[in-house]
KOLLO-248542 format. One record per residue: residue number from 1; residue in one letter; x, y, z of N, C-alpha, C in turn. Coordinates in nm, 3 decimals. Each point is the difference from the previous one (the first is absolute). Layout:
% KOLLO-248542
R    nr   rest       npx       npy       npz      capx      capy      capz       cpx       cpy       cpz
R   NUM      A         X         Y         Z         X         Y         Z         X         Y         Z
...
% end
This chain:
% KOLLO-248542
R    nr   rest       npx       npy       npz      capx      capy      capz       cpx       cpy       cpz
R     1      X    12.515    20.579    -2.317    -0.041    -0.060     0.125    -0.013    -0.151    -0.020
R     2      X     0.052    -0.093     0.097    -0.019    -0.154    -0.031    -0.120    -0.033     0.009
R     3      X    -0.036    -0.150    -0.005    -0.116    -0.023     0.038     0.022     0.002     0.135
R     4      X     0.062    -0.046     0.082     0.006    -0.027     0.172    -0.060     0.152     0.050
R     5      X     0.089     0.119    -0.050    -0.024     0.100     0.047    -0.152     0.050    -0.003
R     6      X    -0.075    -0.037    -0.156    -0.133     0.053    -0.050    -0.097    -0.084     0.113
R     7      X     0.031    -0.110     0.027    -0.075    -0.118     0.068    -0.004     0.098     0.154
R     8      X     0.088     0.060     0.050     0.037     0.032     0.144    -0.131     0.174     0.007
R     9      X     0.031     0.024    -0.152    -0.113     0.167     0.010    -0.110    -0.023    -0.004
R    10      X    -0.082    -0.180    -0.044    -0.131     0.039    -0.017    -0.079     0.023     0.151
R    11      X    -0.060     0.083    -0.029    -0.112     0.052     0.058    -0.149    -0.116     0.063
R    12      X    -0.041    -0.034    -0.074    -0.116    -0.112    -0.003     0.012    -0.143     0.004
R    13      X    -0.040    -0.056     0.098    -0.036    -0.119    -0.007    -0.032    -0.096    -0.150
R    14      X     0.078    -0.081    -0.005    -0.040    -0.058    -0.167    -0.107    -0.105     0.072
R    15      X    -0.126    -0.033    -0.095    -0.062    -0.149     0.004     0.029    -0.062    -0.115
R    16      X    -0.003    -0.150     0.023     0.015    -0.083    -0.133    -0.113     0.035    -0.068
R    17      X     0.018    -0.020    -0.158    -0.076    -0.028    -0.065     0.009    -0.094    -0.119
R    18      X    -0.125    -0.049    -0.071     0.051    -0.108    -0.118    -0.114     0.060    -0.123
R    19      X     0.042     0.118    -0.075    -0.115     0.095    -0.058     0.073     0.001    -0.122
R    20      X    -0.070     0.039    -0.119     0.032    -0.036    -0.107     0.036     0.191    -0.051
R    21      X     0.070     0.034    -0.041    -0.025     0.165    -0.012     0.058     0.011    -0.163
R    22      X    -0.027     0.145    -0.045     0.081     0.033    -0.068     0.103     0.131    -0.030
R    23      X     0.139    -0.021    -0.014     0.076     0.137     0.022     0.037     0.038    -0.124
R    24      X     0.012     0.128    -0.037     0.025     0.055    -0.068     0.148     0.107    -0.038
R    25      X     0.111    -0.059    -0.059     0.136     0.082    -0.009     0.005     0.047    -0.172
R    26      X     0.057     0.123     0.031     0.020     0.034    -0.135    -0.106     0.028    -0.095
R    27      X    -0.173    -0.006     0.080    -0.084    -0.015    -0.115    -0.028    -0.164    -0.048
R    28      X     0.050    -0.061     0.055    -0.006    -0.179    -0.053    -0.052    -0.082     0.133
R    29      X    -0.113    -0.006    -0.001    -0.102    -0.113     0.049     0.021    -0.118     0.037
R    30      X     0.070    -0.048     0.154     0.025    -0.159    -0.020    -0.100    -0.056     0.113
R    31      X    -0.017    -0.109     0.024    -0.035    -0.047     0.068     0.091    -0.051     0.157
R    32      X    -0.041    -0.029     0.095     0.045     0.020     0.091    -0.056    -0.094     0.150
R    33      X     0.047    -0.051     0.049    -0.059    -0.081     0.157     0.087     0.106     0.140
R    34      X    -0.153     0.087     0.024     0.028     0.029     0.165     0.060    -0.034     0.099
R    35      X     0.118    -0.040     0.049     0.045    -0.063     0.114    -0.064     0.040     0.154
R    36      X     0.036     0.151     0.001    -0.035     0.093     0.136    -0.003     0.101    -0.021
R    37      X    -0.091     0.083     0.066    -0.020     0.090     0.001    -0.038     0.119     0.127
R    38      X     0.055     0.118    -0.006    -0.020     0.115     0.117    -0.036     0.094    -0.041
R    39      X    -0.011     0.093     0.113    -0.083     0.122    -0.019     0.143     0.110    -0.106
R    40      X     0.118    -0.039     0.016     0.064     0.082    -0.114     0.083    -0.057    -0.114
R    41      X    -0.024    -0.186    -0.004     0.041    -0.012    -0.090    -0.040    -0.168    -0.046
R    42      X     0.102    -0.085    -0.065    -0.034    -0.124    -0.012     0.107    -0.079    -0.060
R    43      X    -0.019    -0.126    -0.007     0.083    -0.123    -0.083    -0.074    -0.027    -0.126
R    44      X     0.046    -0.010    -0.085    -0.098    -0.071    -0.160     0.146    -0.101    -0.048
R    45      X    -0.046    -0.110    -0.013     0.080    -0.102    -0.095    -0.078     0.043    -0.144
R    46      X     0.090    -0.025    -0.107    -0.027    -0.026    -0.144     0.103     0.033    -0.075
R    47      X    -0.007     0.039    -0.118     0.103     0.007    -0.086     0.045     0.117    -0.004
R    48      X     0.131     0.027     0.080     0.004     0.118     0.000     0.134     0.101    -0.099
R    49      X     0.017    -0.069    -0.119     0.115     0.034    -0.086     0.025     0.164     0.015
R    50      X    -0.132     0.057    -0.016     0.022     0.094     0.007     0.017     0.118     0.121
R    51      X    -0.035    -0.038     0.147     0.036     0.012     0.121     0.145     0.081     0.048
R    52      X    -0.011     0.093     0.025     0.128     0.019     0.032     0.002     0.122     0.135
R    53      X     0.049     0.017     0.132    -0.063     0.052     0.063     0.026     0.127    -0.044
R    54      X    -0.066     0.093     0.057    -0.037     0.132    -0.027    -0.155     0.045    -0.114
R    55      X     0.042    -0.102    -0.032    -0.129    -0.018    -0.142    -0.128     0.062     0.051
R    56      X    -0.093     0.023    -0.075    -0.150     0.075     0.046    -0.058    -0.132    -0.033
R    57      X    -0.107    -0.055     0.083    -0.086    -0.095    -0.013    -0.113     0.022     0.024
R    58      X    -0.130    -0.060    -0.084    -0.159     0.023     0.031    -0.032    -0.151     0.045
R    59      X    -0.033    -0.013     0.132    -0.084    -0.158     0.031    -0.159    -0.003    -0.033
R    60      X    -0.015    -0.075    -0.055    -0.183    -0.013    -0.045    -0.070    -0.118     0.159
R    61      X     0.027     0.076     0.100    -0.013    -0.121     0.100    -0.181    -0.058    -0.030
R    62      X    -0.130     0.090    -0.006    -0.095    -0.086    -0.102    -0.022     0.095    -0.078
R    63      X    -0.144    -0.027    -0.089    -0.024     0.055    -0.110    -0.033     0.167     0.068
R    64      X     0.039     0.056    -0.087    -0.074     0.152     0.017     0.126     0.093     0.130
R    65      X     0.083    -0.112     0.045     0.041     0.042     0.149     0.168    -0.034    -0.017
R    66      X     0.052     0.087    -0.054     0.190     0.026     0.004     0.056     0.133     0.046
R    67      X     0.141    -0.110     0.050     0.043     0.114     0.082     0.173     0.014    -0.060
R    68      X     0.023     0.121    -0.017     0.087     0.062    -0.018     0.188    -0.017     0.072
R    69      X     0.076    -0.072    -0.027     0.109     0.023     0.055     0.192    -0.003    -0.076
R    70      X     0.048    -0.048     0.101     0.189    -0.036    -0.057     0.038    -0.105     0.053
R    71      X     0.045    -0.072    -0.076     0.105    -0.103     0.022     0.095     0.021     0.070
R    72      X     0.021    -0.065     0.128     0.042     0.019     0.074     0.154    -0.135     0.015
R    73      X    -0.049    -0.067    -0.051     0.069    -0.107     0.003     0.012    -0.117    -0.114
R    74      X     0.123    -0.093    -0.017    -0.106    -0.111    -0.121     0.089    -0.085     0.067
R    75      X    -0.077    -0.113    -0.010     0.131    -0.150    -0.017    -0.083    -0.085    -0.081
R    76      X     0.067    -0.068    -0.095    -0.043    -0.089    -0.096    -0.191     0.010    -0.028
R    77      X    -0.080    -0.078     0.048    -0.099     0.046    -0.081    -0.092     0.091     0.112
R    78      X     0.054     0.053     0.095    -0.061     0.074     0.107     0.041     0.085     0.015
R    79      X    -0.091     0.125     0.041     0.058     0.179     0.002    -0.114     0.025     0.122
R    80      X     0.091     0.101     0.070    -0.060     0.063     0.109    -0.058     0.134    -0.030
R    81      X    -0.139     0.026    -0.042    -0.076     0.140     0.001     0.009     0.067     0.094
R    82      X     0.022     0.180     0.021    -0.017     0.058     0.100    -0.115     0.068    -0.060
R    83      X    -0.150     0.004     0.041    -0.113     0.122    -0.042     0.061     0.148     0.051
R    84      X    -0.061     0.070    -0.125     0.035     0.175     0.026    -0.133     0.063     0.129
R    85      X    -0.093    -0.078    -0.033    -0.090    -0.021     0.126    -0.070    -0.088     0.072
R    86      X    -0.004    -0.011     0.139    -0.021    -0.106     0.064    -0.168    -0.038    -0.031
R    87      X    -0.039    -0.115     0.009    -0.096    -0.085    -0.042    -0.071     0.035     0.135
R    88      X    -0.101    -0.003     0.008    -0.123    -0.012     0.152    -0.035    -0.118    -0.002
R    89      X    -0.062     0.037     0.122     0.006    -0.133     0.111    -0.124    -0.103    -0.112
R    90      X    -0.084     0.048    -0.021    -0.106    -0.083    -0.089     0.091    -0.071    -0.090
R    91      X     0.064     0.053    -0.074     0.102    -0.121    -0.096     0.065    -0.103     0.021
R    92      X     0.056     0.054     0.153     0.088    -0.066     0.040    -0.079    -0.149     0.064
R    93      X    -0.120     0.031     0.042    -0.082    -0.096     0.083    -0.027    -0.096    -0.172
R    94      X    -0.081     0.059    -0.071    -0.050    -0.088    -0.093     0.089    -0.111    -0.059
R    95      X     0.132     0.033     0.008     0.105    -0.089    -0.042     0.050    -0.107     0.110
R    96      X     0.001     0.044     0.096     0.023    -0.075     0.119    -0.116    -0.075     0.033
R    97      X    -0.149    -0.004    -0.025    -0.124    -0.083     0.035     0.034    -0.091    -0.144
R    98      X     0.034     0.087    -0.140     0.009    -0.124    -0.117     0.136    -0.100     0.053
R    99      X     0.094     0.027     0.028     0.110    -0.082     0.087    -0.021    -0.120     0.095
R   100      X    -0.052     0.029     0.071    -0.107    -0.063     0.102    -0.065    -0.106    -0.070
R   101      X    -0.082     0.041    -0.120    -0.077    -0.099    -0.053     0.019    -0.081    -0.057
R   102      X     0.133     0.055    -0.109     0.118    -0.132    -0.093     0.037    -0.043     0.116
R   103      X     0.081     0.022     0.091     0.042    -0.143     0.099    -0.069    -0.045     0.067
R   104      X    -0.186    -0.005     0.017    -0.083    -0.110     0.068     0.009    -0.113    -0.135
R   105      X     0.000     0.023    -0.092     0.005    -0.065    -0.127     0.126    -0.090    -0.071
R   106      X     0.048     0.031     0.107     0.150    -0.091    -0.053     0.020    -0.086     0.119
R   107      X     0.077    -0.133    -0.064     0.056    -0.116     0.105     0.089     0.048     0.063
R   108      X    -0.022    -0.068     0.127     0.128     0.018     0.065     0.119    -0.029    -0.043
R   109      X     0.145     0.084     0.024     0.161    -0.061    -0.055     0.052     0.063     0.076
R   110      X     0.102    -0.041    -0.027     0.125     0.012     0.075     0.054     0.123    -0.027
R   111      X     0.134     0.018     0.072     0.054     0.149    -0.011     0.034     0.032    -0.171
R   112      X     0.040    -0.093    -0.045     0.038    -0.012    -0.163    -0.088     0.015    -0.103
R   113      X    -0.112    -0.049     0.092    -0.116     0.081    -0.120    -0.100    -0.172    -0.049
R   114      X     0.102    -0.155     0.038    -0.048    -0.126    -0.021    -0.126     0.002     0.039
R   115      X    -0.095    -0.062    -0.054    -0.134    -0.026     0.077     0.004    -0.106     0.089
R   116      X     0.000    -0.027     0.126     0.000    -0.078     0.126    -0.129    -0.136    -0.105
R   117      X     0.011    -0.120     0.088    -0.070    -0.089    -0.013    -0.145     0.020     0.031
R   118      X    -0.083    -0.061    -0.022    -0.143     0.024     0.119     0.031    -0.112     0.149
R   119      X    -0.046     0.066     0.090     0.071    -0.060     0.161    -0.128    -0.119    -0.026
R   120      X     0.063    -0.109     0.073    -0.067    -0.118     0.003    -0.040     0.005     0.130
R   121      X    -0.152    -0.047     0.062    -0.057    -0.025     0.072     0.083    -0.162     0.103
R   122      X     0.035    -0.006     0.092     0.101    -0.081     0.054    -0.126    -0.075     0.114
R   123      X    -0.009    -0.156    -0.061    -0.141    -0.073     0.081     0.024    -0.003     0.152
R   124      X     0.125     0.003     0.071    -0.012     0.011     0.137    -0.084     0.112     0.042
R   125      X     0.066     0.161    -0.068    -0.062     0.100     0.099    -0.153     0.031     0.006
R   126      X    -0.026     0.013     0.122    -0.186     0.020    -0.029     0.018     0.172     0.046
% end
């Protein structure tokens, strides 16, 4: 299945995220940054040499709390998780309120990701 096609079956709404996780292939422990995430699956950037879809994957999304799935997809250092079961709504919220909170915390930028200037106060307008 391509990615276009896998992209067209999901099920759930993705939210951004910027979460630090860790996945697990083969028994080997890497580290990992959350992109997005849904109720049946997700994005993880990191090193994914060993990635290959079909693969069985464990996400450590926090401590004490992983979830089970397959590789669904890879391109260079990003792979698309499908979970063998869907996540509830409580998970899904807690990641989406931490989302929320990294971007009150960041400067404004541009579509590219640049950080915009700080806007200058202009002495005509009152």
């Amino acid at each position: 299945m391509s990615q276009h096609e896998e992209t067209e079956r999901r099920n759930g709404k993705r939210s951004k995220t910027d979460d630090e996780v860790l996945f697990t292939i083969n028994e080997v422990v890497m580290p990992g940054k959350l992109l997005n995430l849904s109720r049946d699956g997700c994005m993880i950037e990191g090193d994914c040499v060993t990635a290959t879809a079909g693969r069985k994957i464990s996400v450590t999304l926090l401590e004490g709390f992983t979830v089970i799935g397959e590789i669904m997809w890879k391109n260079g250092d990003r792979m698309g998780v499908g979970f063998y079961q869907e996540l509830v709504d409580a998970t899904l919220k807690y990641f989406q309120l931490r989302s929320i909170e990294h971007e009150e915390h960041q400067s404004p930028a541009d579509r590219f990701g640049r950080e915009l200037p700080p806007m200058r106060r202009q002495p005509d307008l009152k």
